[in-house]
C-alpha positions as CSV (number, residue, x, y, z in Angstrom):
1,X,-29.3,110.9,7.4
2,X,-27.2,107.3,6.9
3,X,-24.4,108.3,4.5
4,X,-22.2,105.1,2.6
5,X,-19.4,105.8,5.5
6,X,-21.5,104.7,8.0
7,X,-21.7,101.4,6.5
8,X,-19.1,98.2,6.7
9,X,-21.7,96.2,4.4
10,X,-23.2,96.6,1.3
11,X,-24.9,94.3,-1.5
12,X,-25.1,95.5,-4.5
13,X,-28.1,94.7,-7.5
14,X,-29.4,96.2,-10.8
15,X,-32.6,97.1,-10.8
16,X,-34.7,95.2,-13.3
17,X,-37.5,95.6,-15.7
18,X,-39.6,93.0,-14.0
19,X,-39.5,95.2,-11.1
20,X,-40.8,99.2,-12.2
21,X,-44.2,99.9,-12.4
22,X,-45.9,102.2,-14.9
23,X,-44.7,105.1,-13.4
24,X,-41.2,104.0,-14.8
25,X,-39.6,103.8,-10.8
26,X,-39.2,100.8,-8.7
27,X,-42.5,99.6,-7.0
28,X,-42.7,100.4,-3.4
29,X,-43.0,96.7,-1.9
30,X,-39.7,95.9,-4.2
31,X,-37.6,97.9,-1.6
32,X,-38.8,95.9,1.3
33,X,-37.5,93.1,-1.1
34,X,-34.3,94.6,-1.9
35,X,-33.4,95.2,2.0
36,X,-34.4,91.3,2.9
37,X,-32.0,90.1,0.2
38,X,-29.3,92.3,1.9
39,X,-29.8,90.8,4.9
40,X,-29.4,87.4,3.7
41,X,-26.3,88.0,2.5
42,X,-25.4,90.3,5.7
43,X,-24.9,86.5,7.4
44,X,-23.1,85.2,4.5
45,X,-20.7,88.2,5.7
46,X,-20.5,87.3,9.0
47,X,-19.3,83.7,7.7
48,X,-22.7,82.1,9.0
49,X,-24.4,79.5,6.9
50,X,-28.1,81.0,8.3
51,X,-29.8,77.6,8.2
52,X,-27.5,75.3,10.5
53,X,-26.2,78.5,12.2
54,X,-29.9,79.2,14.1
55,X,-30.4,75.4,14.6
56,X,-26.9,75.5,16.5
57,X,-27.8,78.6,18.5
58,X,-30.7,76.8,19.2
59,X,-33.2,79.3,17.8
60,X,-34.1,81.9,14.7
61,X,-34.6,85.2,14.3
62,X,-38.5,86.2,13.2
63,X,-39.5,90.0,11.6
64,X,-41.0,91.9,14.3
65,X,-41.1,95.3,12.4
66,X,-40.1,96.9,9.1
67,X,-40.5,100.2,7.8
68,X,-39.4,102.1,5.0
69,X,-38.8,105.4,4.6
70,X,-38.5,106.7,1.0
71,X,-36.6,109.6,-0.2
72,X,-36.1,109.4,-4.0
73,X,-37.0,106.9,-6.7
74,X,-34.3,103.9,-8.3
75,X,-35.3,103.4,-12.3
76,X,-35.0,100.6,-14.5
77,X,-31.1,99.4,-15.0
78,X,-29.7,101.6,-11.4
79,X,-27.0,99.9,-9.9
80,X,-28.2,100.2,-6.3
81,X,-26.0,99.0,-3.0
82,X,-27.8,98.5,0.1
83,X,-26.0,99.4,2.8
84,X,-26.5,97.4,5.8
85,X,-25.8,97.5,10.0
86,X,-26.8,96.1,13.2
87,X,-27.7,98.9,15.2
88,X,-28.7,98.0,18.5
89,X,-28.9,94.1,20.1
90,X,-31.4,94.2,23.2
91,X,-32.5,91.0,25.6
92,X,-33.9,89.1,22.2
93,X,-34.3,91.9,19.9
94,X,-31.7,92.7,16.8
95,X,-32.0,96.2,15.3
96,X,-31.2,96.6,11.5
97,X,-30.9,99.5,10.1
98,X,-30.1,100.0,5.9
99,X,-29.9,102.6,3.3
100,X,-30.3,102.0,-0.3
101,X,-27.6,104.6,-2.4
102,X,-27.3,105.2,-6.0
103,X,-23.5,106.5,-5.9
104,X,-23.5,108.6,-3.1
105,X,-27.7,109.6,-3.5
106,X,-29.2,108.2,-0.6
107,X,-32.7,106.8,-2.0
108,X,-34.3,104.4,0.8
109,X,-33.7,103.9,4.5
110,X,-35.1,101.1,6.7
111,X,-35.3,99.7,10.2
112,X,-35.9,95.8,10.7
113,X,-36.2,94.8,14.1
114,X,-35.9,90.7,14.6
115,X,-37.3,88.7,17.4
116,X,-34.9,86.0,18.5
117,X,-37.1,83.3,19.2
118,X,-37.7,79.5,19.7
119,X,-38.7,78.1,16.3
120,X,-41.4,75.2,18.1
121,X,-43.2,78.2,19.6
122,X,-42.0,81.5,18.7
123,X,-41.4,82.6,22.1
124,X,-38.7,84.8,22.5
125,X,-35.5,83.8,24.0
126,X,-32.2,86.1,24.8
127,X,-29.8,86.5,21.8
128,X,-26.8,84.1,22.4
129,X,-23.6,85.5,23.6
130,X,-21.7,83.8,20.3
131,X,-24.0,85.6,17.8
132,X,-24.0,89.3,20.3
133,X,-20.8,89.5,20.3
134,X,-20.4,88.3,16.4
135,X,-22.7,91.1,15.5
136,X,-20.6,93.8,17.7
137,X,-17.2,92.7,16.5
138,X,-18.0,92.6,12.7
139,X,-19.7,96.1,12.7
140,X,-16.4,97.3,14.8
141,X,-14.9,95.4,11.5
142,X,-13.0,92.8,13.4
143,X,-12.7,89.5,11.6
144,X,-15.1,87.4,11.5
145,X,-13.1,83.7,10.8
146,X,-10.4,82.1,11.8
147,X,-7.7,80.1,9.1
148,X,-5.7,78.1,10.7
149,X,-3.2,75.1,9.4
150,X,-2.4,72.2,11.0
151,X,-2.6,68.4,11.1
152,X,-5.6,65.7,9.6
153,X,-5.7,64.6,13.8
154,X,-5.6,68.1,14.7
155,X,-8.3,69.6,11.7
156,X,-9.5,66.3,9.9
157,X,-13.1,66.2,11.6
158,X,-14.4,69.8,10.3
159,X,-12.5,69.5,6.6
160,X,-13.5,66.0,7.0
161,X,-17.4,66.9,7.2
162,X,-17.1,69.4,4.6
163,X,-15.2,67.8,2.0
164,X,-18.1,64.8,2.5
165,X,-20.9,67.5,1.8
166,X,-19.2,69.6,-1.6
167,X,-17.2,66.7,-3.1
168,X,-19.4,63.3,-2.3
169,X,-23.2,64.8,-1.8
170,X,-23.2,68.1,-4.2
171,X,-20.2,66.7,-6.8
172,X,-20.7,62.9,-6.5
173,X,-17.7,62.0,-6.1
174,X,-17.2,58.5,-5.3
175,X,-16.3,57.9,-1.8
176,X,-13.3,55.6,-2.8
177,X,-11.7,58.4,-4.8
178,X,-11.8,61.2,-1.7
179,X,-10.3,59.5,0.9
180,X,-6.5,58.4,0.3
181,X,-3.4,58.2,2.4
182,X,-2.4,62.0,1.7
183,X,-4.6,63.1,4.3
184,X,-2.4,61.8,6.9
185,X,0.8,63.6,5.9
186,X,-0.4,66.4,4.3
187,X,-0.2,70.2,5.9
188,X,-4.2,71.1,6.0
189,X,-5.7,74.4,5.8
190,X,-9.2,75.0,7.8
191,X,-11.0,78.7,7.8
192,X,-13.7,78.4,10.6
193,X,-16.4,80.7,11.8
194,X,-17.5,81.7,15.3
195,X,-19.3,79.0,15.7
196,X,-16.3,76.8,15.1
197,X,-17.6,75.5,11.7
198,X,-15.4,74.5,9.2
199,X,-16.4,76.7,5.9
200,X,-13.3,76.1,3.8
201,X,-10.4,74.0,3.7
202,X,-7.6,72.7,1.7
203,X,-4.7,70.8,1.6
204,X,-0.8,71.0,0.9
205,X,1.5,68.3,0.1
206,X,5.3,68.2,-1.3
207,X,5.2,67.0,-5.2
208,X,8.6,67.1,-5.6
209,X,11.8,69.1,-4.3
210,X,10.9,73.0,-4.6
211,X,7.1,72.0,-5.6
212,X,3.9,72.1,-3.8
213,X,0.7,70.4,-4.9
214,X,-2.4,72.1,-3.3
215,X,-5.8,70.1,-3.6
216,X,-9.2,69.4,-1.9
217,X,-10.0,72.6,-1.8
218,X,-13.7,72.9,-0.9
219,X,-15.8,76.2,0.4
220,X,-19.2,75.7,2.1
221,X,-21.6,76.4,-0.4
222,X,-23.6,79.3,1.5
223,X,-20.0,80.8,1.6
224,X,-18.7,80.6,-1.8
225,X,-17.8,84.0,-3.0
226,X,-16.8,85.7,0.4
227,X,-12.9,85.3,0.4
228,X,-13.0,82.1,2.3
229,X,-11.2,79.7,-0.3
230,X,-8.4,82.5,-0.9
231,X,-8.1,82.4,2.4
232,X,-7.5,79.4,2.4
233,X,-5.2,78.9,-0.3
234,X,-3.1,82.0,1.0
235,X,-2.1,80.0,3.9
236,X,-1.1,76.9,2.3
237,X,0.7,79.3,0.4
238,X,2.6,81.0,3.5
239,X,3.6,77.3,4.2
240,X,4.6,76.1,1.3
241,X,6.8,79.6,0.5
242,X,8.1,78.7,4.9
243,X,9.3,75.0,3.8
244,X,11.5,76.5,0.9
245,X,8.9,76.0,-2.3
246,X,9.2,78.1,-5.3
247,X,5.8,76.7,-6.9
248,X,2.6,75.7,-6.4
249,X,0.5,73.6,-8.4
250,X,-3.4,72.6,-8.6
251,X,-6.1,70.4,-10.5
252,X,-8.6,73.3,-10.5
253,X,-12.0,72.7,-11.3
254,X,-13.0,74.3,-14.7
255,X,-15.8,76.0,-13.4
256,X,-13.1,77.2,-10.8
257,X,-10.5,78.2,-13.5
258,X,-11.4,82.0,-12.9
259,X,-11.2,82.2,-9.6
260,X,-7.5,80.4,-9.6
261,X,-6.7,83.5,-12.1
262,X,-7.4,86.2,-10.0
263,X,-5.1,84.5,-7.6
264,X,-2.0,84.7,-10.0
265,X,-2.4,80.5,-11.0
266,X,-1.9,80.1,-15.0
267,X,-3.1,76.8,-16.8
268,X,-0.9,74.1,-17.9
269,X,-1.4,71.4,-20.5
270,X,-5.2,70.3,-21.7
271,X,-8.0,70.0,-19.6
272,X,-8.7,66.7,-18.1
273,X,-11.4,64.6,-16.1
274,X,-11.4,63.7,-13.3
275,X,-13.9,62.3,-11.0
276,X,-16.4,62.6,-14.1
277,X,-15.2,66.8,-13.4
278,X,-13.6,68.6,-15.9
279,X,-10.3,70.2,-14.5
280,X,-7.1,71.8,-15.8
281,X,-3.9,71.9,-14.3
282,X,-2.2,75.7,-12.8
283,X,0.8,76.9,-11.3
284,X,1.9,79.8,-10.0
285,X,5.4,80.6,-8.8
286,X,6.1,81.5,-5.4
């Protein structure tokens, strides 16, 4: 029997109303539900947007089997984490297997087995190297990403591209206003995944003597909340704190305020706009 320490991943859910049947427990197809969602955000773990990720590999993974194998009921409310790990990779085949705990109660187990296949035809084709040895190294928990600093000639294509897609497409903000002559001098900040796509960045400039001014901070949004962005801003951080600053300051995004918190940042002064954005100035001291 799978016990929690058998487990790198987990997601966790509350089980809700919309989902118990008149017996009062969850309905049986829910858990098949519940183990699919895990998955999804299994490759938001492995720092894969899913989408572009298969497209890149050149191919996507299709359900071949799934079974369930229930040992005691979740009820309205639960907090329920689904534990998840790749089991076995063959030629084309992925084996997932999963465990649904209430604390430490073990309540569901699972098996998935995926297909690796061509999308056109759904023929199967051999599981890439990149995405074998992705799968072995995160459940041997190795990292997954890379952060790495460095120039705009050196990292400016991949924080580039995705500084286009959060602040121009999903923010609109206008293409004039992104693009300035920081870029060029500033100390830039990339995390990247195996595939070598950019999924956060930053940047780090000098605002004054002793000062730091971190901005264009942007996280792929399939990746937003999985550590990538404080990644991120850690190692402009290390740099800043390495070239002899005692404080760093941001425009933070109001709906980003919270995050910047965790991270030790305090406001200063009144909220602004910016870009049409609501933001407030923070600092924290090195």
């Amino acid at each position: 029997m799978p016990r929690r320490s058998d487990f790198r991943f987990f997601h966790r859910l509350r089980v809700r109303w919309a989902e118990v049947d008149m017996q009062k427990i969850v309905f049986n197809a829910h858990y098949l539900m519940y183990f699919d969602t895990a998955i999804a955000d299994y490759w938001r773990a492995l720092a894969l947007p899913y989408e572009e990720s298969m497209v890149a590999m050149g191919g996507d993974l299709y359900v071949r089997k799934a079974t369930i194998e229930f040992n005691a009921s979740a009820r309205v409310d639960d907090v329920i984490d689904v534990g998840m790990r790749c089991a076995r990779i063959g030629n084309s085949s992925i084996h997932f297997e999963g465990a649904l705990f209430r604390g430490d109660a073990l309540l569901v187990t699972c098996e998935l087995v995926y297909v690796f296949a061509d999308p056109a035809t759904q023929t199967s084709r051999q599981v890439p190297q990149v995405l074998r040895a992705l799968l072995t190294d995160y459940e041997a928990r190795e990292p997954v990403f890379e952060v790495v600093a460095g120039s705009w000639d050196e990292l400016g294509e991949g924080a580039g591209a995705l500084r286009r897609e959060v602040f121009i497409e999903e923010q609109k903000v206008p293409v004039d206003m992104e693009w300035d002559e920081h870029d060029a001098v500033a100390v830039h900040g990339v995390a990247r995944n195996r595939l070598g796509r950019v999924i956060a960045t930053g940047r780090l400039l000098s605002e004054a003597p002793g000062i730091a001014r971190v901005g264009r901070m942007a996280v792929h949004r399939a990746m937003r909340g999985g550590g990538h962005g404080a990644s991120v801003l850690k190692l402009l951080e290390d740099a800043a704190r390495a070239r002899g600053d005692c404080e760093v300051r941001l425009h933070a995004q109001q709906s980003a305020e919270a995050f910047y918190a965790r991270l030790g940042y305090v406001p200063s002064g009144e909220p602004f706009e910016e870009a049409g954005i609501g933001h407030i100035e923070m600092r924290r001291m090195l």
